[in-house]
C-alpha positions as CSV (number, residue, x, y, z in Angstrom):
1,X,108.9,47.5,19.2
2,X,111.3,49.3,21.5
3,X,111.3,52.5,23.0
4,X,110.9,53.5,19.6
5,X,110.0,51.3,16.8
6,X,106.3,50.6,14.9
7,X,103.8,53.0,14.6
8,X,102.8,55.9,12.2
9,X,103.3,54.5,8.7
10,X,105.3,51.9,10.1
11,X,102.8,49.2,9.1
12,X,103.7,46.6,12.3
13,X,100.9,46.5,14.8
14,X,102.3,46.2,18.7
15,X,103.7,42.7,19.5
16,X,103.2,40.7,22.6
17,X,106.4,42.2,24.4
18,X,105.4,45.6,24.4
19,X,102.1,44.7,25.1
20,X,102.7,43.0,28.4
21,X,104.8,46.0,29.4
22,X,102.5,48.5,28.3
23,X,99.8,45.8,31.0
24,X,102.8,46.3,34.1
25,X,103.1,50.1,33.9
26,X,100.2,51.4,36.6
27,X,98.9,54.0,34.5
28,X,95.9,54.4,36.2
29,X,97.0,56.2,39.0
30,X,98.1,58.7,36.6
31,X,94.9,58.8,34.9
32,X,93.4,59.4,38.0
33,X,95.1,62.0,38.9
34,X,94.3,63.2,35.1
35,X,90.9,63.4,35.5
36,X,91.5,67.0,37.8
37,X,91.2,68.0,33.8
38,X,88.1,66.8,32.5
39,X,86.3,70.3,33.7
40,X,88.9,72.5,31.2
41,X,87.5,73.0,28.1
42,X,89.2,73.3,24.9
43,X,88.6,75.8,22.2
44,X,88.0,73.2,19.8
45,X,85.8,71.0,22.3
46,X,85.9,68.4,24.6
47,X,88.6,68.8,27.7
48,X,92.0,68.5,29.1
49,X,91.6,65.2,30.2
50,X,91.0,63.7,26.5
51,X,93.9,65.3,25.5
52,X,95.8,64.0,27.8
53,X,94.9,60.5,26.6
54,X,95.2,61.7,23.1
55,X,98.8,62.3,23.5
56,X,99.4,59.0,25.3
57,X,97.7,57.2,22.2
58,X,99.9,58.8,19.4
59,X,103.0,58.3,21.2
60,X,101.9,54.4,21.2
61,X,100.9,54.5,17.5
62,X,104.2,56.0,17.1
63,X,105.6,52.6,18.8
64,X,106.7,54.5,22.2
65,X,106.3,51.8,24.9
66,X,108.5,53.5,27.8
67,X,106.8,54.0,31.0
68,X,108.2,56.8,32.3
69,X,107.1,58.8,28.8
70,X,103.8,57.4,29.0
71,X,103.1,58.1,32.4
72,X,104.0,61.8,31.8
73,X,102.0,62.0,28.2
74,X,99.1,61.0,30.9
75,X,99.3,63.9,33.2
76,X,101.5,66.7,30.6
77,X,99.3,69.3,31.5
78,X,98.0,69.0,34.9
79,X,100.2,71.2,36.8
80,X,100.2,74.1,33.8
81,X,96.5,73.9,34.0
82,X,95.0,73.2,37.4
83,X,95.5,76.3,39.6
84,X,96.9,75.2,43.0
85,X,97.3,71.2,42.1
86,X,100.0,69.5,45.2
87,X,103.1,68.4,43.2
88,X,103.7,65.6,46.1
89,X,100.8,63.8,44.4
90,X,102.8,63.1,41.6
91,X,105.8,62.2,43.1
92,X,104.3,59.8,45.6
93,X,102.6,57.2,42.8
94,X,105.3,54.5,42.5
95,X,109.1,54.4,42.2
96,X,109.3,56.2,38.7
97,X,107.2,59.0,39.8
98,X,110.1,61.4,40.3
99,X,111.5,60.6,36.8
100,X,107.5,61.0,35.5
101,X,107.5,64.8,37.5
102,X,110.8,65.4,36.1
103,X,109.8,65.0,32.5
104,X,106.2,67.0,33.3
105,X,108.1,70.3,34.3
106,X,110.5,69.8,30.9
107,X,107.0,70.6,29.2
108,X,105.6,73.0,31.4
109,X,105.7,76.6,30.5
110,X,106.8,78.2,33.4
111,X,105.6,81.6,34.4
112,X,108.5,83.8,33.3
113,X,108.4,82.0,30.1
114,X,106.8,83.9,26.6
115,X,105.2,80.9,24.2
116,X,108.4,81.5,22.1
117,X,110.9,81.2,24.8
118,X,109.2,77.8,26.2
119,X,109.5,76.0,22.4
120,X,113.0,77.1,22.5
121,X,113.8,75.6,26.2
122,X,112.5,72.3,24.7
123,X,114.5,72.8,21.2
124,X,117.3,73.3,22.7
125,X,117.9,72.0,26.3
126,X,115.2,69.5,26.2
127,X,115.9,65.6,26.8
128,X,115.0,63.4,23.8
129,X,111.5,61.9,26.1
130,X,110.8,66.2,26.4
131,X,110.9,66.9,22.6
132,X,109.1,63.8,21.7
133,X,106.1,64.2,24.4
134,X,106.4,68.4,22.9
135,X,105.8,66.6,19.3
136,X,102.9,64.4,20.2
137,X,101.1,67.0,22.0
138,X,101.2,69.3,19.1
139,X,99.7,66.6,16.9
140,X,96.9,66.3,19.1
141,X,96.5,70.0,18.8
142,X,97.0,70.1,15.6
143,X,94.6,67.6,15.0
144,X,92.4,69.6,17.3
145,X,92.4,72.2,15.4
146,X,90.8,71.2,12.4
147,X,87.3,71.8,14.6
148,X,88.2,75.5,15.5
149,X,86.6,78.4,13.4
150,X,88.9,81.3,14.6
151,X,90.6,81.7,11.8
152,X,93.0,84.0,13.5
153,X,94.0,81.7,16.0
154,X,94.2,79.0,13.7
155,X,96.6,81.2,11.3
156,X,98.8,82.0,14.8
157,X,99.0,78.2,16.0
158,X,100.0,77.3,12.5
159,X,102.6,79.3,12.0
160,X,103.8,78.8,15.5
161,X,103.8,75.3,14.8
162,X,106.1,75.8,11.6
163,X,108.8,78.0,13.1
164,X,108.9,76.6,16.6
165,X,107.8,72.7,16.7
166,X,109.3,71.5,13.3
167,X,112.2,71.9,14.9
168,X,112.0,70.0,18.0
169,X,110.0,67.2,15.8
170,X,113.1,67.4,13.6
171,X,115.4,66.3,16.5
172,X,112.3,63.8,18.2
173,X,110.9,61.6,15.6
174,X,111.3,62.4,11.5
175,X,108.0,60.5,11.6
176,X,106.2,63.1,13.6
177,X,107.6,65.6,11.7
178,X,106.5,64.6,8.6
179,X,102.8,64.0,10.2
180,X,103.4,67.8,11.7
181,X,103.9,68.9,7.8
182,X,100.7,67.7,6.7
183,X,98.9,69.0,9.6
184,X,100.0,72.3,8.6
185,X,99.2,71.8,4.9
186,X,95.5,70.5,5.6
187,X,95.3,74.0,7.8
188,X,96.8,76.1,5.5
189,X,94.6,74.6,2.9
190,X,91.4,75.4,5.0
191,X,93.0,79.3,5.7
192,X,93.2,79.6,2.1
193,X,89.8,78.9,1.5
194,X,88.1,80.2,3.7
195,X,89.4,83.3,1.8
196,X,88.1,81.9,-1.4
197,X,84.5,82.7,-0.3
């Protein structure tokens, strides 16, 4: 595998390469600074923090074995969601940590931003690592979503996920895209029957 090669449907389990890269890449400073996340719950349970991991894990079952993107998947969140959190701790971790902060703030909604006007940043000015980290996280979400019971919100995320993320999935990964698709389908499916009753 390279950057981009097995994973999701792929059938080819990670070789020995792209194993002993994934064993020099110091994520664990990362996941240090990660664990500033594990007190924010998440509507459908658990916290930040496993999401965090979450993310990292389907962009490596997706065959994604580049530092830089996993180091970021680790910590996508962190300055969105903890109030008041010093950047420089980021930047100071090792000699890609500007590229890893660089990548964050692609995926951070900034304040000025609406929901709708941050999906389209990433659409349409985002680098390829931005809209692939964007797809992943959504997965998790999506994924995540099959525990939540607010079938408002679950109706809103969905259709969000439709009209804004198929499209940056469409230019990341046709792979994730397809997995986004049934995500939607599965939720769909449960909206619909939860009307049934």
């Amino acid at each position: 595998m390279t950057e981009q090669g097995a994973g999701e449907g792929s059938g080819v389990n990670m070789n020995v390469d792209d194993m002993l890269r994934l064993k020099q890449m110091h994520l664990a400073p990362y996941m240090q600074l990660a664990t500033a996340l594990i007190g924010n719950r998440r509507r459908s349970g658990g916290n930040m923090f496993r999401h965090q991991l979450d993310t990292m894990a389907i962009l490596i079952d997706y065959g994604y074995i580049d530092s830089t993107l996993l180091k970021a998947s680790i910590i996508h969140d962190l300055i969105e969601d903890v109030p008041g959190f010093d950047r420089d701790r980021i930047l100071e971790i090792d000699d890609e940590s500007a590229d890893v902060y660089k990548l964050v703030l692609e995926v951070t909604r900034r304040p000025i931003e609406t929901k709708a006007e941050f999906l389209a940043r990433i659409r349409e000015f985002g680098s390829d690592k931005a809209r692939v980290l964007k797809s992943a996280d959504r997965i998790s979400n999506m994924i995540s979503l099959g525990y939540v019971t607010d079938v408002a919100f679950v109706r809103r995320y969905t259709d969000e996920t439709e009209v804004q993320v198929f499209p940056i999935a469409e230019l990341a990964d046709e792979r994730m895209l397809e997995e986004l698709k049934e995500l939607v389908a599965t939720r769909r499916e449960y909206l619909s029957r939860r009307f049934e009753i």
